[in-house]
C-alpha positions as CSV (number, residue, x, y, z in Angstrom):
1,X,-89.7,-149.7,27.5
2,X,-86.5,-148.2,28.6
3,X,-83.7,-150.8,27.1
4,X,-80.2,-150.7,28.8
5,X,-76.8,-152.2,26.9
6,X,-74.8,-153.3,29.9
7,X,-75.6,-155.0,33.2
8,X,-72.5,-153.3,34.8
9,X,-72.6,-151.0,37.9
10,X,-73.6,-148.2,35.8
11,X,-76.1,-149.8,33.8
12,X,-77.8,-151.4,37.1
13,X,-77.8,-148.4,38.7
14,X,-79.3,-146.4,35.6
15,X,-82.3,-149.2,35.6
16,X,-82.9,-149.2,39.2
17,X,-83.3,-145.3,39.3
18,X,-85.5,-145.5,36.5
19,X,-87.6,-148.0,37.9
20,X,-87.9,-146.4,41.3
21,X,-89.6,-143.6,39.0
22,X,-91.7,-145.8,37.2
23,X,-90.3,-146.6,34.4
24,X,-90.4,-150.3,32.1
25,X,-86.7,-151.2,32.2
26,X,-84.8,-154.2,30.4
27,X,-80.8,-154.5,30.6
28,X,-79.2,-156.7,28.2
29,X,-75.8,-157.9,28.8
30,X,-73.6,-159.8,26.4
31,X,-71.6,-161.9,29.5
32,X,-73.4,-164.9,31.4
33,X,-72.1,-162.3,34.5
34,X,-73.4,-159.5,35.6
35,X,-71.0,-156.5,37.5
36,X,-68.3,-155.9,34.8
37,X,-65.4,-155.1,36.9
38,X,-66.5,-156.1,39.6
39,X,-67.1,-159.7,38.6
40,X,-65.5,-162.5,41.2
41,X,-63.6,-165.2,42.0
42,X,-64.6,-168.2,44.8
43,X,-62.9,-168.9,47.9
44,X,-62.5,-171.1,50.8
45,X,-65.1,-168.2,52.4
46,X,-66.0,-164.9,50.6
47,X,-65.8,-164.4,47.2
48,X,-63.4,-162.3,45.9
49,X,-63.0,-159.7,43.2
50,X,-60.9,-160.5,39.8
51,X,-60.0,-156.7,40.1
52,X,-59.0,-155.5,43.6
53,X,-61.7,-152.9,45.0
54,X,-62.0,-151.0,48.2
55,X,-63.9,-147.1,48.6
56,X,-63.0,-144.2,49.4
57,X,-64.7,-141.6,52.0
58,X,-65.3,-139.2,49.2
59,X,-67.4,-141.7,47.2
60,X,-70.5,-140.4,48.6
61,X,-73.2,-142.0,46.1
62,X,-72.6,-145.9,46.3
63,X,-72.5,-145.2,50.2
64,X,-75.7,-143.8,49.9
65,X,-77.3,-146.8,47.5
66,X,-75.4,-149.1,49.5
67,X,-78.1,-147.4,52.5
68,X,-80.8,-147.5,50.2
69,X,-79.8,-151.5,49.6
70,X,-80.1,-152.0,52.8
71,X,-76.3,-152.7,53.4
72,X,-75.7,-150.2,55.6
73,X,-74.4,-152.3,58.6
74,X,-72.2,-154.4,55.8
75,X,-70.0,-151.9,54.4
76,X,-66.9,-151.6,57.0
77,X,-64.6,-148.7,57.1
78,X,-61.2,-149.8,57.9
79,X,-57.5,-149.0,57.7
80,X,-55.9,-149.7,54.1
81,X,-52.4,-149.5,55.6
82,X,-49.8,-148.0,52.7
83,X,-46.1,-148.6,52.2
84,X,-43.4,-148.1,49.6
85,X,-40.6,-150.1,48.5
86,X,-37.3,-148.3,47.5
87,X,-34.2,-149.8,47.4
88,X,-35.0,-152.9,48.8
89,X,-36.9,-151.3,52.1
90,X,-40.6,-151.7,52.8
91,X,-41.3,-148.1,54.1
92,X,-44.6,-147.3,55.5
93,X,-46.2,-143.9,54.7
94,X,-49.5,-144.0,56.6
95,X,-48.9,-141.7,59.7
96,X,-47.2,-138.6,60.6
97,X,-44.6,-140.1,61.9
98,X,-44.1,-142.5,59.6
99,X,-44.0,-139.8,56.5
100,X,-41.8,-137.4,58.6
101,X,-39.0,-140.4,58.6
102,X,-39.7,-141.0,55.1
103,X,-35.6,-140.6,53.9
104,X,-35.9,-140.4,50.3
105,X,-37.6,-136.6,50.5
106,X,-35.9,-133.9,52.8
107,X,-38.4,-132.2,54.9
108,X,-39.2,-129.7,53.0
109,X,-40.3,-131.7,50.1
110,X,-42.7,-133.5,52.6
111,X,-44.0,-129.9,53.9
112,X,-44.6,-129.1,50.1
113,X,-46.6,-132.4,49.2
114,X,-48.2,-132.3,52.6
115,X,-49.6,-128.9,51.4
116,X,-50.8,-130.3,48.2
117,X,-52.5,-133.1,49.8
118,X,-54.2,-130.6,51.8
119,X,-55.1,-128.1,49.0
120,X,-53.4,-125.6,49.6
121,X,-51.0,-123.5,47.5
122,X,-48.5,-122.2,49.7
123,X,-46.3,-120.5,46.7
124,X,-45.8,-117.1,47.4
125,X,-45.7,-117.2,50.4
126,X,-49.4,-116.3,51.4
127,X,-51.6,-119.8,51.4
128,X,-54.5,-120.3,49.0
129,X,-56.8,-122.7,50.3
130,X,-58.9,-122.6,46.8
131,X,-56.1,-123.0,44.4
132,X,-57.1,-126.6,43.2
133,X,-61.0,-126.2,43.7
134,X,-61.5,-126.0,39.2
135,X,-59.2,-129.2,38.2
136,X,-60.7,-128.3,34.5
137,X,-57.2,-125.0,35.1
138,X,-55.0,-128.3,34.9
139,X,-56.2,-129.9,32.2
140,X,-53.6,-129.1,30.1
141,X,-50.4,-128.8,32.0
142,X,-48.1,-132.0,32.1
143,X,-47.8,-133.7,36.1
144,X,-44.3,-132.8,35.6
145,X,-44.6,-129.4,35.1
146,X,-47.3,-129.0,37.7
147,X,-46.1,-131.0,40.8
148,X,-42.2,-129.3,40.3
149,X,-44.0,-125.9,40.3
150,X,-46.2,-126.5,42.5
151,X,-44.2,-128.5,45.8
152,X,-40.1,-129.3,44.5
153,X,-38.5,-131.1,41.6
154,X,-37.5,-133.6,45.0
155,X,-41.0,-134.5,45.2
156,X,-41.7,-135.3,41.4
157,X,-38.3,-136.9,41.1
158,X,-38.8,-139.7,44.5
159,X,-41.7,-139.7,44.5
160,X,-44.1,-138.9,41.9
161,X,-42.6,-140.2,39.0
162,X,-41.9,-143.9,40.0
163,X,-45.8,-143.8,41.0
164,X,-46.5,-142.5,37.1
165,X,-44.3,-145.4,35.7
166,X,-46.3,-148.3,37.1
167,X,-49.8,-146.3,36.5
168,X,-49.3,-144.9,32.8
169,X,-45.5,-146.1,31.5
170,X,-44.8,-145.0,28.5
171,X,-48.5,-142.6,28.7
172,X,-47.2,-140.9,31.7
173,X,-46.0,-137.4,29.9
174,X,-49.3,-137.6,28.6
175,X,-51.3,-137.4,31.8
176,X,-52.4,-134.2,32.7
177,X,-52.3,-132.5,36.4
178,X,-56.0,-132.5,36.5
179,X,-55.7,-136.1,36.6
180,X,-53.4,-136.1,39.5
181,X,-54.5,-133.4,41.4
182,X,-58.5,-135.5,40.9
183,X,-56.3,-138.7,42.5
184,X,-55.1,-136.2,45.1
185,X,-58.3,-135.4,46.0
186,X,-60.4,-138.5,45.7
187,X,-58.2,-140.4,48.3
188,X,-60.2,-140.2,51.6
189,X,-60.1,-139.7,54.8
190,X,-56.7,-140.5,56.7
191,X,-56.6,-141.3,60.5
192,X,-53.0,-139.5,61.6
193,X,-52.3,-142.3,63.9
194,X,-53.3,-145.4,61.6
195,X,-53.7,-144.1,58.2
196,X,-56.6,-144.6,55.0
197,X,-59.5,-145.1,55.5
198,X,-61.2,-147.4,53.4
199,X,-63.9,-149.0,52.5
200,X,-65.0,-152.7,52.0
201,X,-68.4,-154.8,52.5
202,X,-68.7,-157.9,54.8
203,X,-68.5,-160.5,52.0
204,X,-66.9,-158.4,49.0
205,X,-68.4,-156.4,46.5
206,X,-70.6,-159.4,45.4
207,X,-73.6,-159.0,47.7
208,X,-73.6,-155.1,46.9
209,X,-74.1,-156.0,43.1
210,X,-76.6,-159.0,44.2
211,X,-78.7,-156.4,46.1
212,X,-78.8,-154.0,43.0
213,X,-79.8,-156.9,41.2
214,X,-82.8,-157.6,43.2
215,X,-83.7,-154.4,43.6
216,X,-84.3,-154.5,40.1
217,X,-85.8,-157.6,39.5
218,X,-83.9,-160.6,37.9
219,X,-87.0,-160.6,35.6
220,X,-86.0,-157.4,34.1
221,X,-82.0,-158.4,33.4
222,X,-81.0,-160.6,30.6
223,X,-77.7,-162.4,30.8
224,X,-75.9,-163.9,27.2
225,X,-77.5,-161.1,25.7
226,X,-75.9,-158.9,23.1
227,X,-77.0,-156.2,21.6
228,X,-76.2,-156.0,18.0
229,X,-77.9,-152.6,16.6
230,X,-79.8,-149.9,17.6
231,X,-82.6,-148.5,15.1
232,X,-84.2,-145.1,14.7
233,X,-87.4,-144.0,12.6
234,X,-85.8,-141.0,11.5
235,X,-84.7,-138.9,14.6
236,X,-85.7,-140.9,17.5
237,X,-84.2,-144.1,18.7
238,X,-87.1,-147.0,17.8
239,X,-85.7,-150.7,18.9
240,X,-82.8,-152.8,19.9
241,X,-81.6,-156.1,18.1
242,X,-80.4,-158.7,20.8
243,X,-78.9,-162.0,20.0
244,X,-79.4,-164.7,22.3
245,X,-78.9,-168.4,22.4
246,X,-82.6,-168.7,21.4
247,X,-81.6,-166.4,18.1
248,X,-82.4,-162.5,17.5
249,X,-85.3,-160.5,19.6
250,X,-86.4,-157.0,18.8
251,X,-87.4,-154.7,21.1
252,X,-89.2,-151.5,20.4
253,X,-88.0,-148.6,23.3
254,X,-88.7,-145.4,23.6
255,X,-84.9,-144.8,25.1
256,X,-81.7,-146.7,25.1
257,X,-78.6,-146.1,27.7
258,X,-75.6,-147.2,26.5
259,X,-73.6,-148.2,29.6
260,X,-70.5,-150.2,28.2
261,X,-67.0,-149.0,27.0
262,X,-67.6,-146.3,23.8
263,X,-66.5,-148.8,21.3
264,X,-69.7,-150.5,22.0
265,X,-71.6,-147.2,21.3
266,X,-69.5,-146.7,18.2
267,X,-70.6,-150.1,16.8
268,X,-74.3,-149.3,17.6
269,X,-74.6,-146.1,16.6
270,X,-71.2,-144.9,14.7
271,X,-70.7,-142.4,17.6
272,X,-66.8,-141.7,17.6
273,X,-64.6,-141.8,20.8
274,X,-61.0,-140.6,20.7
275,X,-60.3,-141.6,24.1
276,X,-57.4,-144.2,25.0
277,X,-57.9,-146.7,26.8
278,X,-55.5,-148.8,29.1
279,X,-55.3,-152.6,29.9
280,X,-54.9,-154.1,33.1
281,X,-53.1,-157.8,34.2
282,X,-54.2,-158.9,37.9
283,X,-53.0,-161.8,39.6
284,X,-54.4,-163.4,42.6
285,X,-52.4,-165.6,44.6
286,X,-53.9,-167.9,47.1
287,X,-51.3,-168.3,50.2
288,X,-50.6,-170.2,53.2
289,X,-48.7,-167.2,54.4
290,X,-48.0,-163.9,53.9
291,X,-45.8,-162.1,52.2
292,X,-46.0,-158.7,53.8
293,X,-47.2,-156.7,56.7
294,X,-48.6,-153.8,54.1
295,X,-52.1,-153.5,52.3
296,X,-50.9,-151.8,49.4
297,X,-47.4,-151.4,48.5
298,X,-45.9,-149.0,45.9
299,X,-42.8,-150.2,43.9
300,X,-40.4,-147.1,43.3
301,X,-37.8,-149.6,40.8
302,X,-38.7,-150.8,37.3
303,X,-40.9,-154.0,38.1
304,X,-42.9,-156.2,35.9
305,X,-45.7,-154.9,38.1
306,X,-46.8,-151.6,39.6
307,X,-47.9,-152.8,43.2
308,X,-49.0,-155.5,45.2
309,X,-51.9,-155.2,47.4
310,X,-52.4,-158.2,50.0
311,X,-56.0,-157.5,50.8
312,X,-55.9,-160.0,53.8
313,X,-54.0,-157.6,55.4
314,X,-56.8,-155.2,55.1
315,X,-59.9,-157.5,55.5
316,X,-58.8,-160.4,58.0
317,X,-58.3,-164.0,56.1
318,X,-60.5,-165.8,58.2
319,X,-63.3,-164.7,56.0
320,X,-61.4,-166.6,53.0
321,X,-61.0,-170.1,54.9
322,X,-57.8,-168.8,56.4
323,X,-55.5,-168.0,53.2
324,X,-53.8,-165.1,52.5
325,X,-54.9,-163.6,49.4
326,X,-52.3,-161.2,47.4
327,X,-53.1,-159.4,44.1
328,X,-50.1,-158.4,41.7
329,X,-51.4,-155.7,39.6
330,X,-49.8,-154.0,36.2
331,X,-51.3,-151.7,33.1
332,X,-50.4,-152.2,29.9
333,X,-50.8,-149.3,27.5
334,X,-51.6,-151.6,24.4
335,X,-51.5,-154.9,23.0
336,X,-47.8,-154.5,21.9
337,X,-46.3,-154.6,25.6
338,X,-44.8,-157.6,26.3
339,X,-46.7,-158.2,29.4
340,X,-49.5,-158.4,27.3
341,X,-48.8,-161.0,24.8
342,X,-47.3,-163.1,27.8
343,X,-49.1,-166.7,28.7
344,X,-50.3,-167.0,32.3
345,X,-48.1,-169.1,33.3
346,X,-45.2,-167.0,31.9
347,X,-46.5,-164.0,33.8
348,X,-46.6,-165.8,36.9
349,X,-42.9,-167.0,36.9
350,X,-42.1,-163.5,35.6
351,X,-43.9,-161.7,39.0
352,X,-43.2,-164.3,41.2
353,X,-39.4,-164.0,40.2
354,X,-39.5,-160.5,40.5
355,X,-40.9,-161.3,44.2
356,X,-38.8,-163.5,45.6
357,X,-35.9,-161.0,44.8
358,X,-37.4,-158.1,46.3
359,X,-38.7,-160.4,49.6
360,X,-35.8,-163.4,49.6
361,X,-37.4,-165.0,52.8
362,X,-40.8,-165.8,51.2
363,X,-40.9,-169.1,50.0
364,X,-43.0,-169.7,46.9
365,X,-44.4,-172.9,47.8
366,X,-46.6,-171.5,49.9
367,X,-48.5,-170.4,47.0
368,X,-51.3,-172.5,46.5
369,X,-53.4,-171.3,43.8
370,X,-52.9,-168.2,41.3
371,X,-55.5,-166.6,38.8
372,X,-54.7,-164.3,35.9
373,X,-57.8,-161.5,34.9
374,X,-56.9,-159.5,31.8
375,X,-58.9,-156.5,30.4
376,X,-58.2,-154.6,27.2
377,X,-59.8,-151.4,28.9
378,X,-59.6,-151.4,32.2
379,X,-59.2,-147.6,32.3
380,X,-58.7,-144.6,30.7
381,X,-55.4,-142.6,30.1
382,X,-56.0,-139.3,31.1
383,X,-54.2,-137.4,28.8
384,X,-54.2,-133.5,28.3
385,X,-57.3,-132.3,27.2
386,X,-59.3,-135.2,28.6
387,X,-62.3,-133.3,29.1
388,X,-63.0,-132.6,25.0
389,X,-63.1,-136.2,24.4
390,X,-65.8,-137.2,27.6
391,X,-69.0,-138.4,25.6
392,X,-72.1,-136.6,26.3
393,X,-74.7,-138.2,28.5
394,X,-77.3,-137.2,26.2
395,X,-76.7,-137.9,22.7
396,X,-79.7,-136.8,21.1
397,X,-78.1,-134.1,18.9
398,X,-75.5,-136.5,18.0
399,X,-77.4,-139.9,17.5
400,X,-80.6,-139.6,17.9
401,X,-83.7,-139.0,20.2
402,X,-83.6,-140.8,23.2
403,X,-79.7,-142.4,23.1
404,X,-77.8,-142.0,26.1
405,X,-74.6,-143.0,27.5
406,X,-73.5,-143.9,30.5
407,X,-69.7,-146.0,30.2
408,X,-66.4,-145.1,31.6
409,X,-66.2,-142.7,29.1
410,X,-68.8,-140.4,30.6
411,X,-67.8,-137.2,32.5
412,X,-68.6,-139.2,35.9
413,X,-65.8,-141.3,35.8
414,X,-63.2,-138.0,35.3
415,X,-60.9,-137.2,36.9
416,X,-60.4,-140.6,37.9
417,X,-62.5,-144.0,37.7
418,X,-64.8,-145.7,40.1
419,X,-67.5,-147.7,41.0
420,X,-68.5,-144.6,42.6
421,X,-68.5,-142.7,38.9
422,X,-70.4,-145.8,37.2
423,X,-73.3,-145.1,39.7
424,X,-73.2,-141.3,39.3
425,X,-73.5,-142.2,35.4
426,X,-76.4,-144.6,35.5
427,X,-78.2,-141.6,37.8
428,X,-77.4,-138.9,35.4
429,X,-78.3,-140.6,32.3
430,X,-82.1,-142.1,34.3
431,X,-82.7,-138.2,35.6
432,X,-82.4,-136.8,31.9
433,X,-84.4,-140.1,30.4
434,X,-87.0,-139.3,33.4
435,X,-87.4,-135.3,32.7
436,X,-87.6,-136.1,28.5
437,X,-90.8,-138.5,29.5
């Protein structure tokens, strides 16, 4: 038997490859919830997603097990319409137009970050179209550094930088370019005349991870099941310990894939990981109207939040009973942030203070419900030299025989996280598991 720790995306997807190549698989996961981050909330309608979640046209792999699901006809590819507040001005940035009338860049600045976007190094004067292909070059060199070089110090100053505050704060000199330039790059395909495209499936995220879960057989998952140590018999992994309500089970394997965050493999298996991790606070509010014609909105001023994404502006609200539904998202970069160490109900009068004096017409009774998710490690900070800390796939030289890992700290989730990445994990790890049996 194959055991996997962690009935997340990554984790599903490692047992379902596996078992399409004929493999015994068993995942244990310590939550009564299967999904991780992609766990939900109910609705008048659809369910909804604790953590905001939408795809992009460049992740390739989920689109293609979403086919193999048989979801095809459910996943939707619509227009994720983009704005960003300055000043006290809502200013959409989705099409040409829009951009060129952008008034806190000259047009220059645009011309430069329009390049970027497009890959291509115009310093010099003679364009490189292959500048940006090897992110791994940028993996040292602060955003900073890069995006002044690289388009103007107009760009970094009104644009970049505000974004940088409300995704890394007090991190954000830390980041590298490789990290940027991967964000760059992962956003996907834009429609000059409407904007993003993005994706989303009829009916959330939730029937995506119910299919997965079929696929590989509720008889193989286990739910309220933690894994508390992983043995060897010398050099090769021999059996997991799982606690359960009905007490401890142990479970001789002949490989185990470690598909949680690293501190989980560390307590297994004593395998280091000197990556940092960030937290994340996301509010849903349930409305009777809505608070703006935007998707996702930027916020260029020092909020208590970074943006606010009202996702019934991207998938209509008649599929939630009619309400609006607005998400207030902000990263903390530790425990110590106030933010953090903030009640609910304080958070809530903090955002919704913030709100009403950045939109003075909306009128906060018409919130009818709000939920608070918190997670310790939401994410990782992508700080210079990122790509030394990633933690092998295969850990046999490090562990033992037959230990893999497949969590967001795996080199599929760099530069930048996804569900997308958690699937590409779970794949690589079942594809090496496969070859070694």
């Amino acid at each position: 038997m194959i055991g996997i720790v962690g009935g997340g995306i990554a984790g599903l997807a490692a047992a379902y490859r596996l078992q399409n190549r004929g493999h015994d698989v068993r995942v244990f996961e310590a939550a009564d919830s299967l999904g991780g981050l992609a766990a939900t909330y109910d609705t008048k309608g659809d369910d909804i997603e604790k953590f905001y979640h939408h795809l992009s046209k460049s992740e390739e792999t989920i689109v293609e097990l979403a086919e193999e699901l048989g979801l095809e006809d459910d996943l939707e590819w619509r227009i994720g319409k983009n704005a960003y507040y300055v000043d006290g001005v809502v200013h959409p940035l989705d099409t040409a137009w829009q951009i060129a009338a952008y008034p806190h860049m000259s047009l220059y600045d645009k011309f430069r970050l329009g390049m970027l976007t497009l890959g291509v190094d115009v310093r010099g004067g003679i364009p490189d179209f292959d500048a940006y292909e090897e992110l791994a070059e940028y993996e040292h060199t602060p955003i900073e550094e890069f995006v002044v070089e690289h388009t103007t110090r107009g760009v970094y100053d009104n644009f970049v930088d505000p974004l940088l505050d409300g995704k890394f704060g007090e991190r954000k000199h830390d980041v590298s370019a490789s990290w940027f330039l991967g964000r760059v790059r992962f956003r996907g395909e834009r429609d000059l005349l409407r904007g993003e495209k993005l994706g989303y499936f009829d009916g959330g995220f939730a029937p995506f991870i119910d299919a997965l879960v079929e696929a590989v057989g509720r008889e193989h998952i286990e739910t309220g099941a933690r894994v508390t140590e992983l043995d060897t018999d010398g050099e090769a992994v021999s059996t997991l310990t799982v606690d359960t309500d009905d007490g401890a089970e142990t479970h001789e394997v002949e490989s185990v894939v470690v598909a949680t965050m690293p501190n989980v493999l560390e307590d297994l298996t004593g395998f280091p990981c000197d990556i940092d991790f960030q937290g994340a606070v996301c509010g849903l509010a349930t409305m009777s109207e809505s608070l703006m014609d935007t998707y996702w909105l930027n916020i260029a001023h020092d909020a208590p939040f970074g943006s606010l994404i009202e996702h019934t502006n991207f998938v209509p609200k008649e599929r939630y009973g009619g309400d609006h539904l607005l998400y207030i998202a902000s990263y903390v970069q530790g425990p110590h942030e106030e933010l953090w160490q903030m009640s609910d109900e304080e958070v809530e009068d903090v955002w919704f203070d913030e709100i009403a004096d950045m939109f003075p017409e909306f009128d906060r009774s018409a919130i009818e419900e709000f939920e608070i998710a918190r997670n310790p490690r939401a994410g990782p900070v992508y700080e210079r030299g990122y790509l030394d800390l990633v933690v092998p796939y295969d850990l046999g030289d490090d562990v033992a025989e037959g230990v893999y890992y497949a969590g967001m700290a795996s080199e599929a989730q760099y530069p930048e996280r996804s569900l997308n990445g958690g699937i590409v994990a779970g794949y690589e790890v079942a594809d090496r598991i496969d070859r070694s049996l």
